[in-house]
C-alpha positions in Angstrom: -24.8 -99.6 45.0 -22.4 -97.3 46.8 -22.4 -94.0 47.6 -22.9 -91.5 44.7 -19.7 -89.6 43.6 -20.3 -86.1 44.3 -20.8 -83.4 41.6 -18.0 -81.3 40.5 -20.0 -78.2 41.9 -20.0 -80.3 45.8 -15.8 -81.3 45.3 -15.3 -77.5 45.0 -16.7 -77.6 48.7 -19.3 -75.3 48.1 -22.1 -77.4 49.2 -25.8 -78.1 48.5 -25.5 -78.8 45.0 -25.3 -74.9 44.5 -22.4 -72.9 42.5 -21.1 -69.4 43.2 -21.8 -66.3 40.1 -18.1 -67.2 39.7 -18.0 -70.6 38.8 -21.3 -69.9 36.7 -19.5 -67.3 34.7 -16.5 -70.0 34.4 -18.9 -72.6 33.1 -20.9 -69.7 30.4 -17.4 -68.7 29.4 -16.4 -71.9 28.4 -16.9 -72.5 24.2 -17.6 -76.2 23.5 -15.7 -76.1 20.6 -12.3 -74.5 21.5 -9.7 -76.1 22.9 -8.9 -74.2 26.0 -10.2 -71.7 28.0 -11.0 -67.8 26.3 -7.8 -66.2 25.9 -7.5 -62.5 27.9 -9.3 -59.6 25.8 -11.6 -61.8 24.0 -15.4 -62.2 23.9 -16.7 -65.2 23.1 -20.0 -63.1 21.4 -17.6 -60.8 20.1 -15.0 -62.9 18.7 -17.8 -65.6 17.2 -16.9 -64.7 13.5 -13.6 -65.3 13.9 -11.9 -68.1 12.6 -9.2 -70.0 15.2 -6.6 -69.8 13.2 -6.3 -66.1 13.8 -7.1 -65.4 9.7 -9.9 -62.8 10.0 -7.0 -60.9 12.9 -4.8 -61.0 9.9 -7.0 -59.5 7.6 -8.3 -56.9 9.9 -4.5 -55.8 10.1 -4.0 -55.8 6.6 -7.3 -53.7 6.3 -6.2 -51.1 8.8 -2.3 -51.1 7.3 -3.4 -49.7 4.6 -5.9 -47.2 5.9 -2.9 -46.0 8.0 -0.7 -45.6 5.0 -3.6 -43.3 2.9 -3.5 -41.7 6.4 -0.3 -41.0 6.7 -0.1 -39.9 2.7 -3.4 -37.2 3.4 -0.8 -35.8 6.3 2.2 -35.4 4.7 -0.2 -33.8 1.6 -1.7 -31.7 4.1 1.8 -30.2 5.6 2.9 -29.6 2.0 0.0 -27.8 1.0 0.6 -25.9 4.5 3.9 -24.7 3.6 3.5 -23.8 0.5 0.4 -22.1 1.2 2.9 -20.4 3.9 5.3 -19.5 1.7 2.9 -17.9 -1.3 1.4 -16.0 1.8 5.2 -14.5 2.8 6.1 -14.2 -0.6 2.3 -11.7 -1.0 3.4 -9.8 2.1 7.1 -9.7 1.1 5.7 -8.5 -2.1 2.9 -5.8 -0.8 5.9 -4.6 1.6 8.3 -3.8 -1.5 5.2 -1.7 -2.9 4.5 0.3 0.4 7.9 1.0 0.3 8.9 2.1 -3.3 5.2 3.4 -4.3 7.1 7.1 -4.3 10.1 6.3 -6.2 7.2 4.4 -9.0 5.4 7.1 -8.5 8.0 9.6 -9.2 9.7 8.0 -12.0 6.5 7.3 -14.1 5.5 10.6 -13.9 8.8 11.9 -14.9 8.8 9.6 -17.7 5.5 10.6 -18.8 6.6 14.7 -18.4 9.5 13.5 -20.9 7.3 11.9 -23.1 4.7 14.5 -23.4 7.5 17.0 -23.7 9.6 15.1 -26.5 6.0 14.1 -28.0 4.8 17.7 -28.1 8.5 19.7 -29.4 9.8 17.0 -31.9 7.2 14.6 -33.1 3.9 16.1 -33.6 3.4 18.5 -36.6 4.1 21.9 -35.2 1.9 24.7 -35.5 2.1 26.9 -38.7 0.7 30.9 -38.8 -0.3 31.5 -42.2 -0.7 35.1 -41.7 3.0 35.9 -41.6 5.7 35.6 -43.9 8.1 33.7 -43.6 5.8 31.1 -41.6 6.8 30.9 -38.1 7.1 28.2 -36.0 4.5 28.3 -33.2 7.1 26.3 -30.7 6.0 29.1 -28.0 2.3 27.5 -28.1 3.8 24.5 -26.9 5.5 25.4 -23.8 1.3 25.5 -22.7 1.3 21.9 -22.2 4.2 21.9 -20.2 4.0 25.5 -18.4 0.3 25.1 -17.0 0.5 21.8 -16.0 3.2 22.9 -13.7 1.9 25.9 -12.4 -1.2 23.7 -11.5 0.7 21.4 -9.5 2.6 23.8 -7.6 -0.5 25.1 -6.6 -1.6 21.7 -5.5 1.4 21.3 -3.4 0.7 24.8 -1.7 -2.4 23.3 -0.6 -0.8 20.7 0.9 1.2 23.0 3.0 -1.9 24.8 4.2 -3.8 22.2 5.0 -0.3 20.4 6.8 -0.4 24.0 8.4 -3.5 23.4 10.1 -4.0 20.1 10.8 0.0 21.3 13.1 -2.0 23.5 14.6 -5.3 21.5 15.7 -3.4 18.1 16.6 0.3 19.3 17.5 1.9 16.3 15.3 5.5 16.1 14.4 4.4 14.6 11.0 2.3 17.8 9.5 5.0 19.9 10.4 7.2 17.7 8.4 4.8 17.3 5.5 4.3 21.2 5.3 8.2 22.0 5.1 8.3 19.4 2.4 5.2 20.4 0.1 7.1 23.9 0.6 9.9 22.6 -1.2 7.6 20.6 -4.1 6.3 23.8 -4.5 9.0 25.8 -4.9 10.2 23.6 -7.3 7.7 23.5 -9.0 7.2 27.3 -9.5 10.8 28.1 -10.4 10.2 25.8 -13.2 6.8 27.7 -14.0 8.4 30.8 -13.9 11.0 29.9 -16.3 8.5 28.5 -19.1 6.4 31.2 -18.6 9.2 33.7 -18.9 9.8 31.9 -22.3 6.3 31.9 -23.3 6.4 35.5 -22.7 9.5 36.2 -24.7 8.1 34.4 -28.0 4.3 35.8 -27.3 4.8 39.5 -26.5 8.1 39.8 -27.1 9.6 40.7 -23.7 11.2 38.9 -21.0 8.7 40.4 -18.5 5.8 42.4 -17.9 4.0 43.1 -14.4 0.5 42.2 -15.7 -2.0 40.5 -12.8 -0.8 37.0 -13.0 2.6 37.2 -13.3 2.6 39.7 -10.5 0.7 37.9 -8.3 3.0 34.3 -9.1 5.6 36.4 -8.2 4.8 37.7 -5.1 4.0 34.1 -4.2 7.4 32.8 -5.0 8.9 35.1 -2.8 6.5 34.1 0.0 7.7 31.0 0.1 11.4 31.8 0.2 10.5 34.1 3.3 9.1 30.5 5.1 12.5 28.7 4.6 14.6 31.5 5.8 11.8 31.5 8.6 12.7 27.6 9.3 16.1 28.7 9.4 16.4 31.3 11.8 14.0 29.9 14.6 16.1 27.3 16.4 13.8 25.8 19.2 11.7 23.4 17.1 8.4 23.7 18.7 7.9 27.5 18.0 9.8 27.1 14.5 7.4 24.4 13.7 4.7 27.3 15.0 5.7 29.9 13.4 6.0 28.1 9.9 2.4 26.8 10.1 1.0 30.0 10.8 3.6 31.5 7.7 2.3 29.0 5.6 -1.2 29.4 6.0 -1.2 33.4 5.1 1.1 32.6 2.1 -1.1 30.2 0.5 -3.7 32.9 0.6 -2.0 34.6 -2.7 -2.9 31.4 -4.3 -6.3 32.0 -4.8 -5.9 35.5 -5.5 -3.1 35.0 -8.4 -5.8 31.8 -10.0 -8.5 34.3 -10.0 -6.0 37.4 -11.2 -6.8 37.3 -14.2 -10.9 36.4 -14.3 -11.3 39.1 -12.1 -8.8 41.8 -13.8 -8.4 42.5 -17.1 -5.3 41.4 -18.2 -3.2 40.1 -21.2 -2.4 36.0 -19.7 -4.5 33.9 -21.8 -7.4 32.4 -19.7 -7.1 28.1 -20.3 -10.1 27.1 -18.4 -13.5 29.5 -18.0 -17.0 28.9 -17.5 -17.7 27.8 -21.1 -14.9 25.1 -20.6 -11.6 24.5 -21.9 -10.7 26.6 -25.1 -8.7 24.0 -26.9 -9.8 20.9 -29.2 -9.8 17.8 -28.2 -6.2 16.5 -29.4 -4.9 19.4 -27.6 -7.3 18.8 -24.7 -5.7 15.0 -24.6 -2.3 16.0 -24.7 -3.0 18.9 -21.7 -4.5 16.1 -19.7 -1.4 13.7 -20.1 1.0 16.5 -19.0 -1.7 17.2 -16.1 -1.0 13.4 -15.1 2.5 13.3 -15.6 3.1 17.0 -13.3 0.7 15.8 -10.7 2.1 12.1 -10.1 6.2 13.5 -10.5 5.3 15.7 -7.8 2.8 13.4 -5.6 5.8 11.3 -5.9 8.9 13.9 -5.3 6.4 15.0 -1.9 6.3 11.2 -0.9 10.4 10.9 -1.1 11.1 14.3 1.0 8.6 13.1 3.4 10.2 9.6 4.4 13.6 11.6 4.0 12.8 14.1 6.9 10.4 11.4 8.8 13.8 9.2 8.8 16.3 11.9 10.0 14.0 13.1 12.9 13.8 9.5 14.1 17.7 10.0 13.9 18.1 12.7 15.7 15.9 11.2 18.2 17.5 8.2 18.6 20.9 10.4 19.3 18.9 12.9 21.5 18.3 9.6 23.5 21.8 7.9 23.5 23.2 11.3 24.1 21.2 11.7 27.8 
């Protein structure tokens, strides 16, 4: 016989019958039942399941199509959600903004609103008050003015606490702002008292029959009144701000010390102004207990609101004149 053919592994020319880890991994890589060699990327362990015709590739791309399309879908849900999450947040703050800003001017106008309500309510629509004991019966309209006199007196002694306290708060922390809010509550109260002076002037003509009468508490409200219009001409006459902003402070405190004295005028004197509140409580029934309250509520809110106005007013023309003071140098 002749010579033996030689191997495939010796006609490589790598001799003694033994084959390199490359051509090993040629031979293992090798599928007896494809056609051709492993395509690039595949695994022959990997890619077993698969059919040759490439069916199971189609279906895995099908698969995954659609998973990209729900995924796609959840994303554009998600940004929708975003922005209009976005805007029902801009539209809150937009919203919460409006309030911060107008809160005075509500403020203001409901309790105006209410103070004509209680007023209208009190003159022309409840029964009025009938004194058997004279003749003709006279209307008791003078009775009435109560629930709109004391109401206001009690808030323009409200607002003279606010410009003590403003007055001394300037003087511990040196702010801009307290002086501001003292010159304002100044001008609540004044306000305030004119229009207590002139219902209780009223009351006084229809009680006791004369326009005036220098008993304790009228006296004393007096005096008061003309406190305050010695702080504006104060204001007025002291040009360098700093010490004008002094001075008042300091005016304002002493003033509001008649405000005590003409509340407790007439526990602590004998005198002919009826006394609304004591220590056994409020001498009045209950209707006229409620309608006293809504006044209370109506006073105190026009002239929370009123003070909250003035204030941005004078807060906005000293950032004015500081803005000029500035283009100006």
């Amino acid at each position: 016989m002749g010579a033996a053919q030689p191997s495939a592994w010796h006609s490589r020319g790598l001799g003694g019958g033994h084959a390199s880890c490359y051509d090993i991994d040629q031979h293992e890589g090798a599928r007896p039942d494809a056609s051709g060699p492993v395509p690039p990327g595949r695994h022959p362990g990997r890619d077993r399941g698969r059919s040759i015709d490439g069916g199971g590739d189609q279906r895995r791309t099908g698969s995954d199509g659609e998973h990209g399309d729900l995924a796609g879908d959840a994303r554009v849900l998600r940004r929708h959600l975003h922005r209009r999450r976005l805007r029902s947040v801009r539209l809150r703050d937009r919203r919460v903004r409006l309030v911060k800003k107008s809160w005075p001017l509500y403020l203001a106008t409901i309790g105006g609103a209410l103070a004509i309500a209680t007023v209208i309510g009190t003159f022309f629509v409840t029964k009025v008050t009938v004194i058997p004991e004279t003749s003709p019966p006279i209307l008791n309209f003078a009775q009435k003015i109560f629930y709109f006199h004391v109401p206001v007196a009690l808030t323009s002694f409200i607002m003279f606490g606010v410009t003590f306290v403003a007055g001394i708060l300037f003087l511990v922390k040196k702010k801009k702002a307290y002086d501001v809010l003292g010159y304002v509550s100044a001008e609540v109260a004044v306000l305030f008292a004119v229009l207590t002076m002139i219902t209780g002037i009223l009351w006084t003509r229809a009680e006791w029959g004369v326009w005036w009468t220098w008993e304790p508490r009228l006296t004393t409200y007096f005096i008061l009144l003309l406190l305050m219009g010695g702080y504006f001409m104060l204001r007025t006459s002291v040009e360098d701000p700093n010490r004008r902003a002094r001075f008042s402070a300091v005016y304002g405190i002493i003033a509001f010390l008649d405000v005590p004295i003409s509340f407790l005028s007439i526990r602590l004197i004998q005198s002919v102004h009826p006394v609304v509140f004591s220590r056994q409580g409020a001498h009045m029934e209950s209707d006229m207990l409620a309608t006293f309250i809504i006044g209370m509520v109506a006073m105190t809110s026009f002239g929370v609101g009123l003070l909250a106005i003035r204030y941005r007013e004078e807060h906005a023309k000293e950032e004015l004149e500081h803005l000029k003071n500035l283009l100006g140098s």
